[in-house]
KOLLO-975912 format. One record per residue: x, y, z of N, C-alpha, C, O in turn. Coordinates in steps of 0.05 Angstrom, whole numbers, plus 5000, padded with zeros to 4 digits. Each point is the difference from the previous one (the first is absolute). Layout:
N
     nu     nv     nw    cau    cav    caw     cu     cv     cw     ou     ov     ow
      X      Y      Z      X      Y      Z      X      Y      Z      X      Y      Z
...
This chain:
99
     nu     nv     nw    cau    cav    caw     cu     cv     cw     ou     ov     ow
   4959   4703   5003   5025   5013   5003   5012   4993   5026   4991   5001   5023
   5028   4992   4969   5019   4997   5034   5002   5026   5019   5001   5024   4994
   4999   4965   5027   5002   5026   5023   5033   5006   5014   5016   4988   5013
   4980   5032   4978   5029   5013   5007   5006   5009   5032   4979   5011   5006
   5038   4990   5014   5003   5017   5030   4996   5030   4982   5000   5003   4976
   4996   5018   5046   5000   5023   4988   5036   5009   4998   5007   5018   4985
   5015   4965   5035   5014   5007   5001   5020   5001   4980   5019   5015   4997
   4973   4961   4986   5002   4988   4971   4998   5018   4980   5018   5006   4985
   4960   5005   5013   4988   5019   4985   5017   5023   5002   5017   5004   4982
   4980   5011   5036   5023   5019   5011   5028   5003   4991   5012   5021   4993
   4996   4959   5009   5032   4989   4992   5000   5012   4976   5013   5020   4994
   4967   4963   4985   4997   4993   4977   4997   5040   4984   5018   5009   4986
   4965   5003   5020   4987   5029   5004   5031   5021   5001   5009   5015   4983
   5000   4980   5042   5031   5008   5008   5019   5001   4980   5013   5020   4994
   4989   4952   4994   5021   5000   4986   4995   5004   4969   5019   5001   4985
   4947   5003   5003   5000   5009   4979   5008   5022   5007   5022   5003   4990
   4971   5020   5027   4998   5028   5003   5022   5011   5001   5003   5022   4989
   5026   4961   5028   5018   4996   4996   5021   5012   4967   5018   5016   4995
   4966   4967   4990   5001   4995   4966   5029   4989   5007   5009   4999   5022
   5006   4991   4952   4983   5005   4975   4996   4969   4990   5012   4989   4982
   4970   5003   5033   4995   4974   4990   4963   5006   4992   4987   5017   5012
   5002   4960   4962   4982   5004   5003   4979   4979   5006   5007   4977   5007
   4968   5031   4989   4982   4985   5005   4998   4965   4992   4990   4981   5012
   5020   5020   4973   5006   4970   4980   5027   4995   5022   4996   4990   5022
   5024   5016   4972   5017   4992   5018   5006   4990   5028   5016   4983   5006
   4968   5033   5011   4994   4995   5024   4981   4974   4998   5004   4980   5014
   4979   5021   4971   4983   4970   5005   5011   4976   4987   4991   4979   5006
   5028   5022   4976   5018   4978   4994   5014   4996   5034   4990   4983   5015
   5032   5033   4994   5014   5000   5028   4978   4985   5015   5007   4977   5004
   4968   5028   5006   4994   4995   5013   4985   4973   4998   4992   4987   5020
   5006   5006   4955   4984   4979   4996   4968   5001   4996   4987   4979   5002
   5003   5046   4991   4975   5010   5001   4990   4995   4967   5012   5010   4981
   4962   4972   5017   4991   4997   4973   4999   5017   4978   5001   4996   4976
   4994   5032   5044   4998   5026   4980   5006   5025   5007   4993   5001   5024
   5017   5021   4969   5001   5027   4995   4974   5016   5022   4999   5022   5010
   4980   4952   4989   4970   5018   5002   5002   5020   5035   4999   5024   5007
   5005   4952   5005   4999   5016   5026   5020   5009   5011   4992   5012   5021
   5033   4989   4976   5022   5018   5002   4980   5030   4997   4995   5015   5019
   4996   4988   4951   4995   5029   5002   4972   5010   5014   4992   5023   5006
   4992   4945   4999   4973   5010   5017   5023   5018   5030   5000   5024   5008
   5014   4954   5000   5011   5015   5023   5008   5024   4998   4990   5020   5011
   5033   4980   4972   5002   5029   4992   4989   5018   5001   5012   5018   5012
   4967   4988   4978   4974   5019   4993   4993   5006   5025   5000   5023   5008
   4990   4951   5010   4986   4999   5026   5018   5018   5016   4989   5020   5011
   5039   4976   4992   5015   5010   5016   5005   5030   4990   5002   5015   5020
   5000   4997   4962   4999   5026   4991   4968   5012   5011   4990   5022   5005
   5003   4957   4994   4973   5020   5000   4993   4997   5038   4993   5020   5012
   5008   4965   4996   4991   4999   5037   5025   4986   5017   4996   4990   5022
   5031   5010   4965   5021   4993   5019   5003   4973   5004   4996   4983   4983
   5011   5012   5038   4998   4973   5012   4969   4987   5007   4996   4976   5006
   4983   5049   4992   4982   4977   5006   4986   4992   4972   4977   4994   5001
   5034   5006   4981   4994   4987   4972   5006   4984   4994   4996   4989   4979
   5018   5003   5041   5022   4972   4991   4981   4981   5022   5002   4976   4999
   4984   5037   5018   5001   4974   5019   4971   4990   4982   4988   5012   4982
   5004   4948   5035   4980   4991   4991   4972   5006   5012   4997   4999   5024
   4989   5004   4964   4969   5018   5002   4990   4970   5022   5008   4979   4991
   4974   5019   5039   4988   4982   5004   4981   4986   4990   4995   4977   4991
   4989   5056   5012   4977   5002   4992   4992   5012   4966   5000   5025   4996
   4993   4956   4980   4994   5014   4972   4987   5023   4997   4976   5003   5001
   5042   5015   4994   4975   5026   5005   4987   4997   4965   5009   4992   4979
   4962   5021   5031   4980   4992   4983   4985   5041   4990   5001   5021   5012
   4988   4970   4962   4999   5037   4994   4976   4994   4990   4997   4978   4990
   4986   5036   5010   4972   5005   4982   4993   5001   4978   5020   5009   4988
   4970   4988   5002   4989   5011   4968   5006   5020   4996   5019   5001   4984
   4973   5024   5026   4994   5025   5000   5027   5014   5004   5006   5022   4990
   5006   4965   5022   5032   5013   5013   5019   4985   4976   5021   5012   4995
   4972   4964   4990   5019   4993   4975   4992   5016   4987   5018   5012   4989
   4942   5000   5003   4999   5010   4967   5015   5036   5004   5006   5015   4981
   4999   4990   5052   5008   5028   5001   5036   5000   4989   5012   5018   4987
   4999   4954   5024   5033   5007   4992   5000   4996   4973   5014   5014   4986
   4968   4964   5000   5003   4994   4969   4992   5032   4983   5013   5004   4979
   4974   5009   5027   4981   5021   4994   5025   5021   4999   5007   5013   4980
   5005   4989   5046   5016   5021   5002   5026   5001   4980   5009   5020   4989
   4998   4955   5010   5016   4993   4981   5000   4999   4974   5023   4996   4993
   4960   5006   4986   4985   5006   4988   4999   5023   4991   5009   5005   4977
   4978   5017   5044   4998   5022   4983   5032   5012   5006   5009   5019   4987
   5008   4968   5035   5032   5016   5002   5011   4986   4980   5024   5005   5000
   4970   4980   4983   5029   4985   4989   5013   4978   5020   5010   4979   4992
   4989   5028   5034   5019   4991   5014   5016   4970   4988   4994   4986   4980
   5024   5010   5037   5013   4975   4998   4986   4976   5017   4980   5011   5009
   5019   4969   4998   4999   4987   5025   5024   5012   5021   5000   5005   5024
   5009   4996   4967   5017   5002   5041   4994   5031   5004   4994   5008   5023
   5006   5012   4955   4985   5024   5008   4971   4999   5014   4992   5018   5015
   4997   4963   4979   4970   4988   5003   5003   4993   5033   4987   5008   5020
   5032   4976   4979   5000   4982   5031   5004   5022   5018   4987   5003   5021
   5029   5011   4972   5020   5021   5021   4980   5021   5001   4994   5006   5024
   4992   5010   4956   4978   5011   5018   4977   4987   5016   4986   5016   5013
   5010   4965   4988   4983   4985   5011   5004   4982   5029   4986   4988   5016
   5034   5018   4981   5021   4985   5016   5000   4969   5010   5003   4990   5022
   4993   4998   4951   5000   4976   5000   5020   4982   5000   5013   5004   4980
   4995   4975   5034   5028   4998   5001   5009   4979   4967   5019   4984   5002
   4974   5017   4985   5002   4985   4973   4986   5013   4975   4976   5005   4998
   5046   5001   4981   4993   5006   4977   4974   4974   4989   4975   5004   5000
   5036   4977   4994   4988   4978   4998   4968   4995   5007   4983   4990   4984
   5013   5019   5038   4971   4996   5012   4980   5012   4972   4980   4993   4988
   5037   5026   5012   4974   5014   4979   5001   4995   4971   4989   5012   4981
   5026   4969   5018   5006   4991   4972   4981   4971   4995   4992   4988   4979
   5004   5005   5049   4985   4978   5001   4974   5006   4996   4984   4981   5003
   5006   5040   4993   4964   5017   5009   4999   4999   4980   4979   5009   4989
């Protein structure tokens, strides 16, 4: 995946929230392959602000035990993924879709 400035991202975040343009739209404007990370940002930024948008240095890394607890929890809540992420406070629905 190409790497975006966070300031990029931001813009991008802004002016969905903005509306009423959407997700598909904005990544045609911008020239972005897909829809996909428009709404990772999105999410990110609802859920921890500006620092969801920025790029991680360091990969943060999670346990066994700490995936089978969010998969588990989710599970017996129904939850959604981004309900999943957001109590967990993970900055990506996604992560746990990958587990």
């Amino acid at each position: 995946m190409a790497k975006y400035s966070d300031a990029f991202k931001e813009q991008l975040v802004q002016e969905y929230l903005r509306g009423p343009k959407g997700y598909k739209r904005l990544a045609k404007k911008y020239g972005l392959p897909s829809m996909s990370p428009i709404k990772e940002w999105v999410d990110a930024y609802r859920l921890l602000g500006r620092e969801g948008l920025k790029r991680k240095t360091k990969k943060s890394t999670y346990t066994g035990s700490f995936k089978w607890d969010v998969l588990y929890w989710r599970k017996q809540r129904g939850a959604s993924l981004q309900e999943t992420a957001e109590a967990f406070g993970l900055p990506r629905a996604s992560l746990i879709a990958a587990w």
